[in-house]
N, C-alpha and C positions, 0 to 999 in steps of 0.2 A: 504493500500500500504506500501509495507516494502522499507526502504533504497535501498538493495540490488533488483537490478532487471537485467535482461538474455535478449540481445538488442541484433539483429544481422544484417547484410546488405548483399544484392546477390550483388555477381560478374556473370552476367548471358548475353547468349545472347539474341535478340528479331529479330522477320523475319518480317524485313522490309511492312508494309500497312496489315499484318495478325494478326488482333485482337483476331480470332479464336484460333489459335497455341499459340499464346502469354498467352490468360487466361487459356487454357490448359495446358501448361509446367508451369506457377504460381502455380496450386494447387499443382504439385510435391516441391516446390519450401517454402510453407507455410506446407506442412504434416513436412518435414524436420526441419523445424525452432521450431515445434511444438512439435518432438520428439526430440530436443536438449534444449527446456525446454523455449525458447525465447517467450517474451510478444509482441514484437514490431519488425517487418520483414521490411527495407527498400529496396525498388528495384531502376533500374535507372529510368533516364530520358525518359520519352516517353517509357517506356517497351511498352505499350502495342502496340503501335502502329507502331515504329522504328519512326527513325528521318532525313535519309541522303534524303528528298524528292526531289525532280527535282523543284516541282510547287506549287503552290496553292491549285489545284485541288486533283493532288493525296495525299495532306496532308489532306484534307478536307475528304478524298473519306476514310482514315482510325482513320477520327475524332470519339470520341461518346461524347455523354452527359452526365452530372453527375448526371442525374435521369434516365439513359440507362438500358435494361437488363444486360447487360455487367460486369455494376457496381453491380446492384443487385447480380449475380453469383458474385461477391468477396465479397458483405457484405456475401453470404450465406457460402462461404470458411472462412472468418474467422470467423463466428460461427462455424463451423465442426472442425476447427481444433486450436480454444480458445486462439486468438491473435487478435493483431491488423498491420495495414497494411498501408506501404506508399508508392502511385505506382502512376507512370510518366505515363500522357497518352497526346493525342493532344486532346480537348476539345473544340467540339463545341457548342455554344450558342448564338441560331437564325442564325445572320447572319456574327457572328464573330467568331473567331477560334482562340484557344487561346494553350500552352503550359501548363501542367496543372500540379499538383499531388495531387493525393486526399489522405486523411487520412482516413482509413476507418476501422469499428471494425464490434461486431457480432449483433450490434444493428440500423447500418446505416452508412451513410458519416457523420464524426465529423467533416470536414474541408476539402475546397479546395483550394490550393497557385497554383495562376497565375503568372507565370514570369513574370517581370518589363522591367527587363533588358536583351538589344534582342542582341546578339552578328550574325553579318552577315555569318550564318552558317549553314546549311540544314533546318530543318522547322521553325528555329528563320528567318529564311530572308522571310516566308509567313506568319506569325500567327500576331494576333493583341497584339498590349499594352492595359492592361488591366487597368479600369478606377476606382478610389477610392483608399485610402490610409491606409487602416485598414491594419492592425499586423497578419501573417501570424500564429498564437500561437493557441495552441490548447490541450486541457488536455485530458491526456492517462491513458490507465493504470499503464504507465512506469512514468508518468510525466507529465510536462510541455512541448509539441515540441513544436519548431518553423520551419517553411519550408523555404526553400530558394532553388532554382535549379542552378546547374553550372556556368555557368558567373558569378552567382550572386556574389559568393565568391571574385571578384573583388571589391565590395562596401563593406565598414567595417560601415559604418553607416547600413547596415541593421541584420548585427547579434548584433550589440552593441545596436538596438533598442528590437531585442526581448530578448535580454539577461539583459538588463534593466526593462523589462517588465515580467521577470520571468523566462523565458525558463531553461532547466535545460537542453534541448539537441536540436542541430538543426540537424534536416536530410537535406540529403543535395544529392539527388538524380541528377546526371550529365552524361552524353555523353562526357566528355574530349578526343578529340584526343592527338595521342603520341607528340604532338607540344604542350599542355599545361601540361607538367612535373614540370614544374614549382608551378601550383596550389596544385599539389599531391605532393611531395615534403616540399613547402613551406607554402606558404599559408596557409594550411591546421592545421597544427601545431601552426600558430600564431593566426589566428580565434580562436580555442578554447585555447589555452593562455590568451587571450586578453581579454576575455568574460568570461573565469571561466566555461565553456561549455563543454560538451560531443558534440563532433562534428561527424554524420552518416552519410560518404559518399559511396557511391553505384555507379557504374562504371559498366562499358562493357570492355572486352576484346577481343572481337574478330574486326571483318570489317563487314562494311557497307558501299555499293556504294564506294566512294574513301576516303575516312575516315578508318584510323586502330583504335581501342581505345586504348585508355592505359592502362587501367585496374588501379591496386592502389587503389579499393575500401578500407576502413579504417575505423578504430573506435582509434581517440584522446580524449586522459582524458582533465580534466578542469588545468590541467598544461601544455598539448601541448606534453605530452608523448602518443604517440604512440603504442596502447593495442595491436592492430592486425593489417596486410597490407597485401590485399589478392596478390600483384605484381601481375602477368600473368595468374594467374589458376584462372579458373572458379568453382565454386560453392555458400558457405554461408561461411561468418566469422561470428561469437557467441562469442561474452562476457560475463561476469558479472560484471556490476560496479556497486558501489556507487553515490547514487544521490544526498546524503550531500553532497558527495564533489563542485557540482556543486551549492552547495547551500550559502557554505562558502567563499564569496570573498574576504576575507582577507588574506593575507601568513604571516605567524608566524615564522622566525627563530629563534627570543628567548620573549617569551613571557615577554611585557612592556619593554622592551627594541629596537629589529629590528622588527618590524611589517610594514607591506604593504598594503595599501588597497587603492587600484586604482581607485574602486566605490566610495568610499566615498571621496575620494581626489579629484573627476572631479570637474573643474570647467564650468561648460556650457553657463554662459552667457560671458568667454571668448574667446568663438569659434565661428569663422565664418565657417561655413560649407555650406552655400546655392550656 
């Protein structure tokens, strides 16, 4: 794995309970990424599934499993087209139902992140909290990711935990309606500031049920600068960064003189965080 690696995020739409149309407009979506030279393609929230559901039932009714054909057809996409892949689906298991995104390559599912944190909002107000506390982190060919989906970017103790844990990039696959400007905006630039992080968010653009999205898919360096912002248009944003950078948490303005290092300066058993 060389420093330099080609990361890109869809700004893309998904038709609401049609998992069908969704993994078929995906393979155009990954041949793309793949002829722009990208190792690692993040998609939104719930792509495959959409998200603005009414109930229980019809969230259920365009659930699948993470050992579904479904998933199979995308580990076989991303062998065909020599990437790896992180895509929002509703995930059921047994008799729970869950928010999901799977990380997946041309050899299988490397990882699956269950949202934590449920904001009272189309299928977060039916799907279950998921039980255990393991670290969303999982090694790619680009790196180290770590997952976290939409809301989540409200808790700064869970990127500062995989970014302590190694992470060199967290995707960050969301659903934000145009009422959370704020997270695309803001947020989003201090997360990966804070953390030293490549930060991959993935958004919608268009409407769903009474939901407009925002759009503001983005790729932030591990200084909180701003590489690309897809705004309003729909397609793929593609980078290429540097994964040292996200490697180096220190800030140097004049070497043994002004130096920062935020990691090594925490102190934690002065916090009360519980």
């Amino acid at each position: 794995m060389t420093d330099t690696v080609t990361v890109a995020v869809a700004q893309v739409p998904a038709k609401l309970g049609d998992v069908r149309a969704n993994l078929d407009a995906m393979d155009g979506y990954l041949r793309e990424a793949a002829a722009k030279r990208a190792k690692l393609l993040v998609l939104p929230e719930c792509y495959l599934s959409g998200y603005m559901f009414d109930d229980r039932a019809a969230a259920a009714a365009a659930a699948i499993s993470a050992d579904s054909a479904e998933i199979g057809e995308i580990v076989a996409m991303c062998a065909k087209h020599g990437l790896e892949l992180i895509v929002g689906f509703l995930e059921v298991n047994g008799d729970k139902l869950y928010n999901s995104a799977a990380v997946v390559g041309a050899s299988g599912v490397i990882g699956i992140h269950r949202k934590r944190h449920l904001p009272f909002l189309g299928a977060d107000r039916f799907v279950d909290e998921p039980s255990g506390t393991e670290l969303s982190l999982f090694e790619t060919c680009v790196g180290k990711v770590g997952v976290a989906i939409c809301y989540e970017i409200r808790f700064p103790e869970i990127m500062r935990s995989l970014a302590l844990a190694g992470a060199d990039f967290v995707a960050l696959p969301t659903n934000w309606p145009v009422q959370s400007a704020i997270l695309a905006e803001q947020f989003t630039r201090v997360r990966a500031a804070e953390n030293f992080i490549y930060l991959l968010v993935a958004n919608r653009a268009d409407a769903e049920g009474d939901a407009t999205f925002l759009g503001q898919s983005q790729i932030v360096d591990p200084l909180g600068a701003v590489v690309g912002n897809s705004g309003r248009s729909e397609g793929l944003l593609v980078a290429s960064v540097d994964v040292a950078r996200a490697r180096n948490k220190t800030i140097t303005i004049k070497a043994g003189e002004f130096e920062v290092s935020p990691f090594k300066d925490r102190r934690p058993a002065t916090y009360r965080i519980s």
